[in-house]
MMTF fields as JSON, N, C-alpha, C and O atoms, coordinates in Angstrom:
{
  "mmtfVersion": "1.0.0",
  "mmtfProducer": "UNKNOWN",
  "numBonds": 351,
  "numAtoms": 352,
  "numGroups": 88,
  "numChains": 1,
  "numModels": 1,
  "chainsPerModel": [1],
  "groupsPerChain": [88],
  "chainIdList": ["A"],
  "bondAtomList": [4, 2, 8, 6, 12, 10, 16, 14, 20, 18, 24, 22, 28, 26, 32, 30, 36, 34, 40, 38, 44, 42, 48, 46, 52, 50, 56, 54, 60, 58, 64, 62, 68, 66, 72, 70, 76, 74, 80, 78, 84, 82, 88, 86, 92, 90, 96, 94, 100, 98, 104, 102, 108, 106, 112, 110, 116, 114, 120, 118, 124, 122, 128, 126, 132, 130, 136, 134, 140, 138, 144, 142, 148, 146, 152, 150, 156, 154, 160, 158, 164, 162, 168, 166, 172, 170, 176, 174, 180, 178, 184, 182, 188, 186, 192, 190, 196, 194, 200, 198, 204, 202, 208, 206, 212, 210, 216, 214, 220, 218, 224, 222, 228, 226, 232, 230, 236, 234, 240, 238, 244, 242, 248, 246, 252, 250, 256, 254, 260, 258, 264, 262, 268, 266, 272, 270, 276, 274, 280, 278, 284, 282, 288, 286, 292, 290, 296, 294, 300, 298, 304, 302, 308, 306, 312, 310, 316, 314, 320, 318, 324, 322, 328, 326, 332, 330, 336, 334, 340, 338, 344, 342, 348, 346],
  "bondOrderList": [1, 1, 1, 1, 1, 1, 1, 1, 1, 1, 1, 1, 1, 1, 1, 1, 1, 1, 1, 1, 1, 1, 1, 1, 1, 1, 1, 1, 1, 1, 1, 1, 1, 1, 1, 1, 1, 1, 1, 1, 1, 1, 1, 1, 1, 1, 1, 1, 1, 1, 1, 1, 1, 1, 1, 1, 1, 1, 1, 1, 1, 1, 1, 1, 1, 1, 1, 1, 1, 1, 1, 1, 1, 1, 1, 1, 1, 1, 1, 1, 1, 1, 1, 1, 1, 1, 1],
  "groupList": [{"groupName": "UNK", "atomNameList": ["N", "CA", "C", "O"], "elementList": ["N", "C", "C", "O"], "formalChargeList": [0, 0, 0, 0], "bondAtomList": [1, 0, 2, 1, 3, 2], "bondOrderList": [1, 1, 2], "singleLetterCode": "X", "chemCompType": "L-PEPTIDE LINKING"}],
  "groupTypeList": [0, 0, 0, 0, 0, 0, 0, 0, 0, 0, 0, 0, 0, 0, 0, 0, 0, 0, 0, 0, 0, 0, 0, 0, 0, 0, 0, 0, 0, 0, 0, 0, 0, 0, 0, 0, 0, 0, 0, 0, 0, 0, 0, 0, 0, 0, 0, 0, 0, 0, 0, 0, 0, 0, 0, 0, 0, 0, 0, 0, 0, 0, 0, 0, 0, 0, 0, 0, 0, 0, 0, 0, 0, 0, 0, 0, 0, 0, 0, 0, 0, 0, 0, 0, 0, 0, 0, 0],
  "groupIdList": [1, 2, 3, 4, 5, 6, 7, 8, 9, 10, 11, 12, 13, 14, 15, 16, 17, 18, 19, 20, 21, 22, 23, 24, 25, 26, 27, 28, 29, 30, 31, 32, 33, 34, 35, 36, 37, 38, 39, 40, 41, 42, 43, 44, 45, 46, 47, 48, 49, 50, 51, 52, 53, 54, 55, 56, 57, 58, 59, 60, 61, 62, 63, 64, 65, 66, 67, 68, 69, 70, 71, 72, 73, 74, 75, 76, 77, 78, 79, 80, 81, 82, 83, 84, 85, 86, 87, 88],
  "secStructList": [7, 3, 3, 3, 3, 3, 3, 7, 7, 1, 6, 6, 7, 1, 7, 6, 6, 2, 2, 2, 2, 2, 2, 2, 2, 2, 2, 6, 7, 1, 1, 3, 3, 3, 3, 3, 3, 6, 6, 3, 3, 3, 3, 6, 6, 7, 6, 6, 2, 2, 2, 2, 6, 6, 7, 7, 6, 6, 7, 3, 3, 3, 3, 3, 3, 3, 1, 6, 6, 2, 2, 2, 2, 2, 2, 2, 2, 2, 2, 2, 6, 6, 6, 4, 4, 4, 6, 7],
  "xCoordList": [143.331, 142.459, 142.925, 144.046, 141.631, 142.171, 141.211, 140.016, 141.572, 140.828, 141.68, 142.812, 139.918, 140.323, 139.908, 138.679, 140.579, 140.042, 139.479, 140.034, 137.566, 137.142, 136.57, 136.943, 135.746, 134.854, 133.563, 133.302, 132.159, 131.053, 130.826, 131.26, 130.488, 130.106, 128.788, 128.658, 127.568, 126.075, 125.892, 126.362, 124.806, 124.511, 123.359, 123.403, 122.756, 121.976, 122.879, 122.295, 123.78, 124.681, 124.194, 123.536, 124.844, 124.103, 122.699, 122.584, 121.554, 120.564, 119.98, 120.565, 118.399, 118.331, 118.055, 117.624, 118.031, 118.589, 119.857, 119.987, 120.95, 122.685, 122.399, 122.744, 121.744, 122.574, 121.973, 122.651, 120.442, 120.147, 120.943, 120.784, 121.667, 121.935, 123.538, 124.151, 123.639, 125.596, 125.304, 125.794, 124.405, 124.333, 123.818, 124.41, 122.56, 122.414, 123.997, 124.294, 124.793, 125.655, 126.543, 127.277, 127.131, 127.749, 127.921, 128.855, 126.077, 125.755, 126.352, 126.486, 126.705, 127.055, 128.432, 128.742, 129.381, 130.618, 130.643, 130.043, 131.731, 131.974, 132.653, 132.477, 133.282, 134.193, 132.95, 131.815, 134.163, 133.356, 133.702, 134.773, 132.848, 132.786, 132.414, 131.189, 133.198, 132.614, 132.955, 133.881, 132.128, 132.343, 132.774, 131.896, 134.225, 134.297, 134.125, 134.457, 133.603, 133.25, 133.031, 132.369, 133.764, 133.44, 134.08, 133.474, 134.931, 135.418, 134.467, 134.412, 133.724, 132.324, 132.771, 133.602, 132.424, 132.801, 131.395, 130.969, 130.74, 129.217, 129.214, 129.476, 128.915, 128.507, 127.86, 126.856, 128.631, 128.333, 127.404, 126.68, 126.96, 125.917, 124.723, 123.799, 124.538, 122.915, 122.386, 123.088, 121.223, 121.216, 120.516, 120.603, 119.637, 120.361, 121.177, 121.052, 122.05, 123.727, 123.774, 123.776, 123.823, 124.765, 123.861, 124.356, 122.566, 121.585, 121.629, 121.248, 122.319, 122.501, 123.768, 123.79, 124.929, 125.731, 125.812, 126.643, 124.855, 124.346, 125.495, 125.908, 126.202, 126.909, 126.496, 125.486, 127.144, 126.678, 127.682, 128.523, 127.444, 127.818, 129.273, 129.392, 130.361, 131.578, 132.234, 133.368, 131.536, 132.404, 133.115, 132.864, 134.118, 135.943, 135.31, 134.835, 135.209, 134.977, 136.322, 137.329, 135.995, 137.396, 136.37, 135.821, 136.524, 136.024, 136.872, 138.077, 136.429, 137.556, 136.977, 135.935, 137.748, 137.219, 137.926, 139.126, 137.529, 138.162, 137.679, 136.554, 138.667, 138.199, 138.079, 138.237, 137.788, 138.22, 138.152, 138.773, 137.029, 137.061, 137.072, 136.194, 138.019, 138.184, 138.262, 137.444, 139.591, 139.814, 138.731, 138.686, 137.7, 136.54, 135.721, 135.619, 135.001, 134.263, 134.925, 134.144, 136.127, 136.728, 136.593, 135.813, 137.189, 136.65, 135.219, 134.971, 134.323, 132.678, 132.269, 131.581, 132.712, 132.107, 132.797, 132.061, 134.089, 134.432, 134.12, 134.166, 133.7, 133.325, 131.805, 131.915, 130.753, 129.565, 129.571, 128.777, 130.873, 131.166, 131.581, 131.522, 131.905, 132.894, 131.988, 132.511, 130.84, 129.633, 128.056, 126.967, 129.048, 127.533, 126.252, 125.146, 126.56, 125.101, 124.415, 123.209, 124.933, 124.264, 123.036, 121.984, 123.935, 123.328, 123.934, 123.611, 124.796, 126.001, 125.286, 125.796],
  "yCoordList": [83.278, 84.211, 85.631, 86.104, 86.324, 88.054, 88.828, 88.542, 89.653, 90.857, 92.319, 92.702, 92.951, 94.522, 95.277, 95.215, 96.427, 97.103, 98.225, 98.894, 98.727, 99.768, 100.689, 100.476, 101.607, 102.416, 102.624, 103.503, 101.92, 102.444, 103.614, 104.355, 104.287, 105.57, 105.999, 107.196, 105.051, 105.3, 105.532, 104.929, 106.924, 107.56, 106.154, 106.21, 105.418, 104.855, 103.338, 102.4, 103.347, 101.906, 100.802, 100.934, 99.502, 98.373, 97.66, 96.652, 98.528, 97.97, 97.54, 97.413, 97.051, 96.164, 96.29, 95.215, 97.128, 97.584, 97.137, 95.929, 97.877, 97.187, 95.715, 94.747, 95.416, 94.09, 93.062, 92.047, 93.15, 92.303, 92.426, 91.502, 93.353, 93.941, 92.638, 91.853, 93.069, 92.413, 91.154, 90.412, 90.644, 89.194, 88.623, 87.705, 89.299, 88.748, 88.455, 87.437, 89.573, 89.594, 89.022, 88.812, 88.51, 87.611, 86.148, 85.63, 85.552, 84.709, 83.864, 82.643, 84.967, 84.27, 84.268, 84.36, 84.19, 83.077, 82.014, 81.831, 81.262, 80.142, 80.252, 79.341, 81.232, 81.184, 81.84, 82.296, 81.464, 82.134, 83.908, 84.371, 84.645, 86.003, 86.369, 86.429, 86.717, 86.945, 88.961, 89.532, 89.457, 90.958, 90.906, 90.642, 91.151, 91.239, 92.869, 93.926, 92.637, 94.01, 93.924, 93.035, 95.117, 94.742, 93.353, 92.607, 92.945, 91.197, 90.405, 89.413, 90.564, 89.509, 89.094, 89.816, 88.163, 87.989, 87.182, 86.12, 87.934, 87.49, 87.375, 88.365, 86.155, 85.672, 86.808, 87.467, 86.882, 88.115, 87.692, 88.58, 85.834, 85.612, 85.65, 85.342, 85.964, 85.856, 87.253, 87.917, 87.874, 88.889, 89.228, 90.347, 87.917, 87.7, 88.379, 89.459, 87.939, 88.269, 89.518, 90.473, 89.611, 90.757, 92.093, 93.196, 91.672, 92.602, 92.796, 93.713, 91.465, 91.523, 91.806, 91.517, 92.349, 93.071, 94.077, 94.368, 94.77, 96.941, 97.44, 98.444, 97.068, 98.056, 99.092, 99.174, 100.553, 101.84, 102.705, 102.107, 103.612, 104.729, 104.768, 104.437, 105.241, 105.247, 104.073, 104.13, 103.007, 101.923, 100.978, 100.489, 100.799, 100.146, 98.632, 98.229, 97.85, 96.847, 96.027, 96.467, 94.853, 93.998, 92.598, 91.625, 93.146, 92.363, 91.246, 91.498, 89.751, 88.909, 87.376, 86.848, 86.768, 86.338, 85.028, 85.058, 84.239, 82.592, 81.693, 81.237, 81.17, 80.227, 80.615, 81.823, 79.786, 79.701, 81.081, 81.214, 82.024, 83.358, 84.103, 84.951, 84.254, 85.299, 86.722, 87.586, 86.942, 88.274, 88.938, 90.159, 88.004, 88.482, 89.469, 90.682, 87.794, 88.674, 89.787, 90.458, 89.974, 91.107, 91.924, 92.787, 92.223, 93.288, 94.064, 95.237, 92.806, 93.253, 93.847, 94.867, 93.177, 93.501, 94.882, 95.814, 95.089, 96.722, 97.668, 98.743, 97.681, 98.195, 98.377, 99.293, 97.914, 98.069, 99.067, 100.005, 98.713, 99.674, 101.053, 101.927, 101.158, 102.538, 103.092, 104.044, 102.791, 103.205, 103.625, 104.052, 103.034, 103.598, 102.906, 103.295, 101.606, 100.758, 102.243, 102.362, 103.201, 103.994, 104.84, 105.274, 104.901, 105.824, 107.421, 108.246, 107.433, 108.502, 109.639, 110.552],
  "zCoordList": [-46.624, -45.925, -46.212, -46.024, -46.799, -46.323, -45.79, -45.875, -45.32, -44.451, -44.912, -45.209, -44.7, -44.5, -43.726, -43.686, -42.653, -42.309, -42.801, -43.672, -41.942, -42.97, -41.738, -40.584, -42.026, -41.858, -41.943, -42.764, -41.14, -41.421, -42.025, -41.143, -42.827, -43.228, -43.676, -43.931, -43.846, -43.974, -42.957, -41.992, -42.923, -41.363, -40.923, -39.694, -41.145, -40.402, -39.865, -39.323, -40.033, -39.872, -40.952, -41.984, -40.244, -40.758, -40.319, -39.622, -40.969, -40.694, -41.497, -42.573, -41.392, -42.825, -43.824, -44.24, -44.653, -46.148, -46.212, -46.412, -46.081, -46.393, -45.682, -46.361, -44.259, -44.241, -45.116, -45.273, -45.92, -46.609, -48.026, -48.824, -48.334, -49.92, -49.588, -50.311, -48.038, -48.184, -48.16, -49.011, -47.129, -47.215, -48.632, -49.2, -49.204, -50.754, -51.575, -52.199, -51.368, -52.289, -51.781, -52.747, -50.735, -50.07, -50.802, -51.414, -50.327, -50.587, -51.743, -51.832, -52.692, -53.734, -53.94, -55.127, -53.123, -53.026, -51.97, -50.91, -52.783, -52.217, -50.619, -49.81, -50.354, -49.598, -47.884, -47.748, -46.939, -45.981, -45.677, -46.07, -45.071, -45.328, -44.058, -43.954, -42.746, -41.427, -41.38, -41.957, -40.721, -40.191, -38.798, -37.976, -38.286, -36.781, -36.245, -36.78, -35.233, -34.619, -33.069, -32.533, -32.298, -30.777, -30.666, -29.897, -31.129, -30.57, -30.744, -30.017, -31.488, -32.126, -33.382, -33.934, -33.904, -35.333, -36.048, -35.593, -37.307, -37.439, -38.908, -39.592, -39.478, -40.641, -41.514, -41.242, -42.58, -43.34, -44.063, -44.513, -44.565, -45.081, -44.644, -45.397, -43.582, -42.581, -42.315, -41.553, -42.816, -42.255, -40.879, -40.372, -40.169, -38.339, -38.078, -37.501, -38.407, -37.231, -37.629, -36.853, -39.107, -39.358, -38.365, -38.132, -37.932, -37.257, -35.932, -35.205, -35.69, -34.513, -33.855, -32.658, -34.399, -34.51, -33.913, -33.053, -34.364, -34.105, -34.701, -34.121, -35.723, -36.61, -36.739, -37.439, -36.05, -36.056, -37.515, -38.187, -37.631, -38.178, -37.356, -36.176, -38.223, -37.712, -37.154, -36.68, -37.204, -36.396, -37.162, -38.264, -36.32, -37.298, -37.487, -36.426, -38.4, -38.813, -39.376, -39.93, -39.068, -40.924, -41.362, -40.847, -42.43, -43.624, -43.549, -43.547, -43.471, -43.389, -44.308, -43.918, -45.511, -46.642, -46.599, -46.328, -46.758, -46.538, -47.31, -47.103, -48.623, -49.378, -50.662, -50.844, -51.843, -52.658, -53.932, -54.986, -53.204, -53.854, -53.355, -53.516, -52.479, -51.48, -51.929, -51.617, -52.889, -53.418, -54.023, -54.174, -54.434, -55.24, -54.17, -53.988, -53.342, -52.195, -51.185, -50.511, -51.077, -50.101, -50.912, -50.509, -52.484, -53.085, -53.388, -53.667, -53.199, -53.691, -52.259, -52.246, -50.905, -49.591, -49.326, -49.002, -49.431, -49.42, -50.061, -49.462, -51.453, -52.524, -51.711, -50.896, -51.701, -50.984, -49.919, -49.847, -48.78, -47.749, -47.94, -47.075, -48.847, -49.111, -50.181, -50.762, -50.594, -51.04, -50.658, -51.043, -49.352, -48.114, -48.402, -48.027, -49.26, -49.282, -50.173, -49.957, -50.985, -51.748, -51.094, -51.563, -49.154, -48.382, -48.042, -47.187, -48.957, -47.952, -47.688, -47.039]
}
């Protein structure tokens, strides 16, 4: 298992533009991929949850990656984040 902690930084949060772009791109590992936030922890493959979340602007997230391509997907799901879903 790994995790990272990050930073929302797209002014509109995670709504559904990024959360369909993360869950698409999620989707495609093997491993599991949850976003905890607020003491919630929500399937990074669904973009449900990830909506139902309310990931705002500024809010502390960890990326957390389990299974057999983990390093992959923690790198592709932070990389996305720290790109503002190409909202900054």
């Amino acid at each position: 298992m790994v995790s990272k902690e990050i930073k929302v930084i797209n002014a509109e949060g995670l709504h559904m533009r990024p959360a369909s772009a993360l869950a698409a791109a999620m989707g495609k590992y093997g491993c599991n991929v949850s976003i905890e936030h607020n003491q919630t922890s929500v399937n990074a493959k669904s973009v449900m949850h990830l909506m139902a979340a309310c990931i705002k602007c500024g809010a502390e997230i960890r990326i957390v990656c389990d299974g057999p391509d983990e390093e992959e997907a923690l790198k592709a799901a932070v990389s996305m984040f720290e790109a503002g879903f190409g909202e900054k």
